[in-house]
C-alpha positions in Angstrom: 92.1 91.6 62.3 91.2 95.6 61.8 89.6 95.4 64.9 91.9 93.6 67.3 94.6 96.2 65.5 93.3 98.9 67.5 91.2 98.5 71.1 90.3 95.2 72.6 89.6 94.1 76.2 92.6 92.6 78.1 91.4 89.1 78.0 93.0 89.3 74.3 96.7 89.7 75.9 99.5 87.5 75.1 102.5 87.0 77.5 105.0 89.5 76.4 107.1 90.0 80.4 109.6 87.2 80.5 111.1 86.4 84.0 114.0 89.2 83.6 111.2 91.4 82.9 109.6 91.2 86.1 112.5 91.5 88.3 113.5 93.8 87.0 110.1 95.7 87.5 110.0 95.0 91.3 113.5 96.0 91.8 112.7 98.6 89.7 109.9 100.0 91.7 111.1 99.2 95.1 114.6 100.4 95.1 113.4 104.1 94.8 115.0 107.0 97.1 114.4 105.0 100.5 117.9 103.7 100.3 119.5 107.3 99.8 117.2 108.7 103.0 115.8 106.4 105.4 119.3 105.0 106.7 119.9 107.5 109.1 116.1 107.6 110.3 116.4 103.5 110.8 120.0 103.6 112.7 119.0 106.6 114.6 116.3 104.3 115.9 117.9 101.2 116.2 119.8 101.8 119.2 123.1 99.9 117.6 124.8 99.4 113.9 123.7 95.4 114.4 120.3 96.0 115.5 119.8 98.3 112.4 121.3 95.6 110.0 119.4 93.0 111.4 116.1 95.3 110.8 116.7 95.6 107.4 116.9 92.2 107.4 113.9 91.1 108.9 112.3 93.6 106.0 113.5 91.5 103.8 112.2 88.3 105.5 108.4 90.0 106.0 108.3 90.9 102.4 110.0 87.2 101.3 106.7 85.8 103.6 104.1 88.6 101.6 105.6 87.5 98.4 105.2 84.1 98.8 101.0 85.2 99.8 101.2 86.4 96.7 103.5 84.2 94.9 99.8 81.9 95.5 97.4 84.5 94.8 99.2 85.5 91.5 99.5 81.8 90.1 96.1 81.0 91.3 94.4 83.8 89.7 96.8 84.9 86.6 94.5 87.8 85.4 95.9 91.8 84.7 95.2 94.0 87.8 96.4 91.9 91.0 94.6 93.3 93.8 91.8 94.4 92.2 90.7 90.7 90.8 91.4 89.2 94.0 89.5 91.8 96.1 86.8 91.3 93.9 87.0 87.7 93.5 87.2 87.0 97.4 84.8 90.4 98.7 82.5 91.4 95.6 82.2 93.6 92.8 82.3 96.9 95.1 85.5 96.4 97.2 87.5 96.0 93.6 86.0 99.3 92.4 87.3 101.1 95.5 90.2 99.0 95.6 91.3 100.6 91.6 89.6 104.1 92.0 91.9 104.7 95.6 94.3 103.8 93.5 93.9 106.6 90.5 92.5 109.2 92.4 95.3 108.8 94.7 97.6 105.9 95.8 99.3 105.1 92.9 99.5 108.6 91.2 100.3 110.5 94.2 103.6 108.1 94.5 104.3 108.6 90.5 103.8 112.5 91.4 106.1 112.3 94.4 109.2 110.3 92.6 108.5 113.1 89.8 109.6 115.8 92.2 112.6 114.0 93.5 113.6 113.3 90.0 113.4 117.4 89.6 115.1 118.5 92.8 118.3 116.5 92.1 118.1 117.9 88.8 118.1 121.3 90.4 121.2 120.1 92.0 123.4 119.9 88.8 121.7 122.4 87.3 119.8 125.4 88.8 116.0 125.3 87.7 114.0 127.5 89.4 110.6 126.8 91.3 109.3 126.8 87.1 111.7 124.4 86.2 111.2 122.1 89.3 107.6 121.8 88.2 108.2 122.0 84.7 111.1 118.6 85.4 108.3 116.6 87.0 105.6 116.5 84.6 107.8 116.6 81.6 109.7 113.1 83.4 105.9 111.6 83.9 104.9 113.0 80.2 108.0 111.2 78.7 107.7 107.8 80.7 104.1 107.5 79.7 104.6 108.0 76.3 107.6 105.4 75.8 105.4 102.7 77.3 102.4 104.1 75.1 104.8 103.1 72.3 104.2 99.4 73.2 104.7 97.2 76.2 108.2 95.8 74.6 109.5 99.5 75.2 108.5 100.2 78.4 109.6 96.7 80.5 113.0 97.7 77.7 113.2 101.2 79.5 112.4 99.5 82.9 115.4 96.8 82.6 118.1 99.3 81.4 116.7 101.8 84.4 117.1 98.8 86.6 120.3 97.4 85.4 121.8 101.2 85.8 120.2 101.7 89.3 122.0 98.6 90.5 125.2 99.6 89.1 124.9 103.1 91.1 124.2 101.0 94.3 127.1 99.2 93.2 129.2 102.0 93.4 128.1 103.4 96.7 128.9 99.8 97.9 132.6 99.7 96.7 133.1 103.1 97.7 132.0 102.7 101.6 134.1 99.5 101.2 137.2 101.4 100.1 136.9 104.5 102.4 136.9 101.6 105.1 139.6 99.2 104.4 141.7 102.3 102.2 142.1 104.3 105.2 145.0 103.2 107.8 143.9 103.5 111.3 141.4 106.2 110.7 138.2 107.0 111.8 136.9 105.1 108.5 138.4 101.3 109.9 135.5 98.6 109.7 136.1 98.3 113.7 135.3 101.7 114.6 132.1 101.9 112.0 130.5 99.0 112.9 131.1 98.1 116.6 130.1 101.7 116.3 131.0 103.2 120.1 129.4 106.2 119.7 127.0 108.2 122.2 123.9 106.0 123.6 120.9 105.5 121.4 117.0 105.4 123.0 116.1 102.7 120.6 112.8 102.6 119.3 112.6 99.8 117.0 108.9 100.1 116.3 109.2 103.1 114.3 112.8 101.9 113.0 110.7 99.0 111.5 108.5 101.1 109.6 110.9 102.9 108.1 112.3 99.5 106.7 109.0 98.5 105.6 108.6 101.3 103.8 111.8 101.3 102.3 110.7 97.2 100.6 107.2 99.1 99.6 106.1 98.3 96.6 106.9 94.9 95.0 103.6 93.6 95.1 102.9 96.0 92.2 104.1 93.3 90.3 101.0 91.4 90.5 99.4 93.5 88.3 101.1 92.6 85.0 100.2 88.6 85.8 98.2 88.7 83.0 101.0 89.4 81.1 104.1 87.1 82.4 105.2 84.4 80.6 104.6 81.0 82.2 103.1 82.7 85.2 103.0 79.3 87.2 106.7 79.7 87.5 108.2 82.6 86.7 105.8 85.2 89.4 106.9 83.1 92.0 110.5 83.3 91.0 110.8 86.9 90.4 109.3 87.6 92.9 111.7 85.6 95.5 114.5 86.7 93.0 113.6 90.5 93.2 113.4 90.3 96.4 116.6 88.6 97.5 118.4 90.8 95.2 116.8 93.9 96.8 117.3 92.7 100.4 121.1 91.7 99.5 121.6 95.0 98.0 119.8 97.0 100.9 122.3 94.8 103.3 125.5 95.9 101.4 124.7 99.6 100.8 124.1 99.8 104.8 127.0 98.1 105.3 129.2 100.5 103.1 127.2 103.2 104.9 128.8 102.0 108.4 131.6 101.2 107.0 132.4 104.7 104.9 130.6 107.3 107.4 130.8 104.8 110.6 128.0 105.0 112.9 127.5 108.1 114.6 127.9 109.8 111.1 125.7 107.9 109.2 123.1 108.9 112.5 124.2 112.6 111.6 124.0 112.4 107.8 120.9 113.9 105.9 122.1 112.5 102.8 124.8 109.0 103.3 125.4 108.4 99.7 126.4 112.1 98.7 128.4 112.2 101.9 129.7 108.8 101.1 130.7 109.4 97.5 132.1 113.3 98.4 134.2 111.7 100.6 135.4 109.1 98.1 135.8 110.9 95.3 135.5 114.5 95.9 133.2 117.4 95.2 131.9 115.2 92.0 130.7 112.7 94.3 127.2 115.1 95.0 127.2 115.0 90.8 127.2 111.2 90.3 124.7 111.0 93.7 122.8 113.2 91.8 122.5 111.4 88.5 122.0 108.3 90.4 118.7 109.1 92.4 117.3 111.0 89.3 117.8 107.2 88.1 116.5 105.6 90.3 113.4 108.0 90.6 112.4 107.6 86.5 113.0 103.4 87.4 110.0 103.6 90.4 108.4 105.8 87.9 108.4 103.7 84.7 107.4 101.0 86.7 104.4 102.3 88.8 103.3 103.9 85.0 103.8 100.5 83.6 102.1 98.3 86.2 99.5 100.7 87.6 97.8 101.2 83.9 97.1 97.7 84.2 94.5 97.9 87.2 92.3 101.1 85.7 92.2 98.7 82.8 90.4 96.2 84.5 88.3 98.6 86.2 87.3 99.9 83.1 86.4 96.5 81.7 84.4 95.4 85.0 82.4 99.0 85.5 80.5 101.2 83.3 81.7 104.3 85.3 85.0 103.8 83.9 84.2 101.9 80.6 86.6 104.5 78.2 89.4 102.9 80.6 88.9 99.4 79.6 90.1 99.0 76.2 93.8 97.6 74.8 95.6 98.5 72.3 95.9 95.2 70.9 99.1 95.8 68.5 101.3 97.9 71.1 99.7 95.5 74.3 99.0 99.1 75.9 96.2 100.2 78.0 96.5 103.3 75.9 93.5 105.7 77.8 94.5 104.0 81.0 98.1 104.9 81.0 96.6 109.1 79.1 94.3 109.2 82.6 97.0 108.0 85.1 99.3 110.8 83.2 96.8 113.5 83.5 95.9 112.7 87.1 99.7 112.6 88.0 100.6 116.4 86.6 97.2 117.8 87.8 98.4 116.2 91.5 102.2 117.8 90.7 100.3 121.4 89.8 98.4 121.3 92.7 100.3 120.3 95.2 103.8 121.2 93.9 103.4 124.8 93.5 102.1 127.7 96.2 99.1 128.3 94.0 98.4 124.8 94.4 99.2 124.3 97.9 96.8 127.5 98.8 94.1 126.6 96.9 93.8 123.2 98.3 94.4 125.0 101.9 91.6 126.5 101.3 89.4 123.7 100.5 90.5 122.0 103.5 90.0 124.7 106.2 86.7 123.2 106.9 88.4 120.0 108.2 91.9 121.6 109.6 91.6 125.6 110.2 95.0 126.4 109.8 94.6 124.4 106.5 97.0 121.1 105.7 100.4 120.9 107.6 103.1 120.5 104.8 106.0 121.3 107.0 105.1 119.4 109.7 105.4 115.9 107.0 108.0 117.7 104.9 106.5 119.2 102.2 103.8 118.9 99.5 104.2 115.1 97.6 105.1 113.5 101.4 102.1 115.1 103.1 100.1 113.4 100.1 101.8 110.2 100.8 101.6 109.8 104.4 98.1 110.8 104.0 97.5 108.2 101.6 99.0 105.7 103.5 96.7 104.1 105.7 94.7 103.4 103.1 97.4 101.7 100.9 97.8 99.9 104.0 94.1 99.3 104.9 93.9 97.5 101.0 97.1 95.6 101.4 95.6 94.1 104.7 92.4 93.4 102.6 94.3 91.6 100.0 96.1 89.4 102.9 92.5 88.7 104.4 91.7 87.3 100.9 93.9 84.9 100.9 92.4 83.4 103.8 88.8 84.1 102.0 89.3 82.8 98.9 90.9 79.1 100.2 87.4 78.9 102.1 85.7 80.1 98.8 87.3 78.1 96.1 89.2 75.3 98.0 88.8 73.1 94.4 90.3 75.8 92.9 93.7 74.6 91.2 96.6 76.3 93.2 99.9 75.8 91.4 101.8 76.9 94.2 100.5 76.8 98.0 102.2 79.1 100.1 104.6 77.4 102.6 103.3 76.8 106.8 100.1 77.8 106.1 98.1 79.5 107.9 101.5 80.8 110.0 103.0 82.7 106.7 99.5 84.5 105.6 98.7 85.4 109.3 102.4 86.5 109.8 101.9 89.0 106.3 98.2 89.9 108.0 100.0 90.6 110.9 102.6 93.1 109.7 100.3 94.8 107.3 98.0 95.7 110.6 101.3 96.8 112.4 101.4 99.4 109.9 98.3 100.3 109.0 98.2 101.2 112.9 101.3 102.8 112.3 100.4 104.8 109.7 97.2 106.0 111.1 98.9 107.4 114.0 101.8 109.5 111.8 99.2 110.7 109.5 96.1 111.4 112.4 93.4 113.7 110.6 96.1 113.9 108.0 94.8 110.3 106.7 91.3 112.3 105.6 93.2 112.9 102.5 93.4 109.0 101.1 89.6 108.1 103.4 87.9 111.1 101.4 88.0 109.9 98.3 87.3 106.2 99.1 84.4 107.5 100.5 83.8 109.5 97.5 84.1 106.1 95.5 81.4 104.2 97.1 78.1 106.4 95.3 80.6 106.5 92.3 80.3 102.2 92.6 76.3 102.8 93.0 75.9 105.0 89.9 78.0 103.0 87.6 75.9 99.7 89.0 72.7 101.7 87.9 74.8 102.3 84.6 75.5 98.2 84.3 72.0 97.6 85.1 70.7 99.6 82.9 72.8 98.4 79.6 71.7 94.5 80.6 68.2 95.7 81.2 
């Protein structure tokens, strides 16, 4: 009993995320600032307000069709990590290594770091911080979320559902006040005719790159296969939080564009740089920017919780399959916290937010990089430090996701005796549809980033004699 008390592998876990639990994760981690920016970008691209709203949509649909590839996936193979057991499972020992170092060297701590900085620039906006302050914000908001789920699994799903249950009533209120603004206003340029019909000057629709946007927007929810492990009665409740995450997310994406229309009509909501502060200023008044404020700082520390809550999960299992990573692989048995796991994906996450979040940062990585772009990286030209990092991390995010779709197809020919407590519906259409739209934007992706995408292919590549010594390592324990 001493022994289990303190560090134990995960295969010692007992169910402790109840269905609640896990919606509230994926809406937790999908619904993160996409919804307060990427409106304008979609609409602008759409062409018209119903071409727009029936993008968003179809996001919802494509993620409903990857859910349910996982939904199968998840049930079939109920173990902590997601991705990483059924990479490894369906491709070998080697893919699931790169699969959950990409991940902490750069995927999943590079979105943590980049949600820490939006937390602290609308912090800045109620209250001046400084360039200090701004970095000081972010690590302190990664420091804090890490240690309440260090405190025990129970606290951080507990921080997750009141984050969640907050974001959704902020969304709520963007809803009713684009909904007010509409129908409150008498023959102004606010009625729902004028903002939705929206007769406004002709758009060059490009609904490609409008589709991305949306894409990107729903990013996110397959995270939640990494607590499987975890979930009680996986068999049903993954598949049903994950449809019910989704469907709320979709609904709610749905009404806040609406509202968006509806409040700021078309050709503003094209214009807008920010459609819930204009939205809400134009609702309530000058405290409008406040409550916008308070509600994307929100709804950053929800994606945050939840990418430090789920992502812990996969260098766990690394650290249990490979001797590189050993230290990683042990649970606190008591708390039901991969305790070093969730330390290392801290320390990674404010060394990223030091580097690339401050000039001294920014300048010494320029100059590590001049070998490969002279004029070293271009952060203006993908708005800044943390979204240079992510869009040149994103083909590979995308590369992985493919992977995991490609499994599916893999493991049915691999283990086709394999008990499958729920088979995905019009197979082999709804795997090959997912497959489909994660090469869509892995293309997509590539061409945004260009040599930009060096920054998530360097360190897979780095990965790969990383897998070869800790094999050596393995080998030599056995031997």
């Amino acid at each position: 009993m001493t022994a289990l008390s303190d560090e134990t592998p995960s295969t010692s876990l007992r169910p402790s995320i109840h269905l609640t639990d896990a919606v509230a994760i994926i809406v937790g981690i999908v619904v993160g600032v996409s919804i307060f920016k990427v409106p304008p970008i979609v609409f602008g691209h759409a062409g018209t307000p119903a071409i727009g709203l029936a993008l968003w949509a179809f996001g919802g649909l494509l993620s409903v069709i990857g859910a349910c590839c996982y939904a199968e996936l998840a049930t079939t193979y109920p173990h902590s990590g997601g991705d990483y057991h059924y990479l490894t499972v369906a491709f070998g020992r080697g893919v699931g290594f790169l699969f959950g170092w990409a991940q902490l060297a750069v995927i999943l701590t590079s979105s943590i770091g980049q949600m820490a900085y939006v937390f602290a620039d609308y912090a800045a906006k109620i209250y001046p911080l400084g360039p200090a302050g701004s970095l000081i914000t972010a690590i302190a908001v990664v420091v804090v979320l890490t240690a309440v789920n260090l405190l025990g699994v129970s606290t951080g799903k507990w921080a997750q559902n009141i984050l969640t249950l907050a974001k959704i009533a902020g969304l709520l209120a963007i809803i009713a006040a684009g909904f007010f603004l509409a129908f409150g206003a008498v023959g102004g340029t606010n009625s729902p005719s004028i903002a939705v019909t929206g007769n406004d000057a002709p758009v060059s629709p490009a609904i490609g790159l409008a589709m991305v946007f949306v894409l990107y927007a729903f990013g996110g929810w397959n995270d939640s296969a990494f607590v499987a492990a975890e979930v009680h009665d996986p068999h049903r409740n993954i598949p049903r939080a994950l449809w019910w995450g989704l469907g709320l997310i979709t609904g709610l994406y749905l009404l806040v564009n609406l509202a968006y229309l509806a409040g700021l009509g078309f050709a503003g909501l094209r214009a807008s740089t920010a459609p819930a502060a204009d939205l809400l200023e134009r609702a309530t008044g000058i405290q409008g920017k406040v409550a916008m404020s308070l509600l994307v700082m929100v709804s950053a520390a929800g994606a945050i919780n939840g990418m430090i809550l789920t992502g812990a999960r996969v260098y766990a299992r690394l650290g249990e399959d490979h001797a590189l990573f050993a230290w990683l692989g042990k649970w606190n048995h008591r708390l039901g916290t991969p305790s070093r796991s969730l330390i290392a994906q801290a320390v990674v996450a404010c060394t990223m937010i030091l580097l690339v979040g401050s000039e001294t940062g920014r300048d010494l990585i320029d100059r590590c990089v001049r070998p490969v772009w002279r004029d070293g990286l271009p952060w203006e030209e993908y708005f800044g430090g943390f979204e240079t990092l992510v869009a040149g991390t994103a083909p590979v995010f995308w590369a992985f996701f493919l992977s995991t779709g490609i499994a599916f197809f893999v493991l049915r020919w691999k283990e086709p005796h394999v008990k499958r407590p729920f088979r995905v519906p019009f197979f082999p259409i709804t795997p090959l549809v997912f497959c489909a739209m994660c090469g869509y934007m892995l293309y997509s992706s590539l061409a945004y980033a260009r040599s930009l995408s060096a920054i998530g292919i360097v360190p897979l590549v780095v990965g790969i004699p990383m897998y070869l010594v800790s094999r050596k390592k393995s080998v030599g324990r056995t031997s």
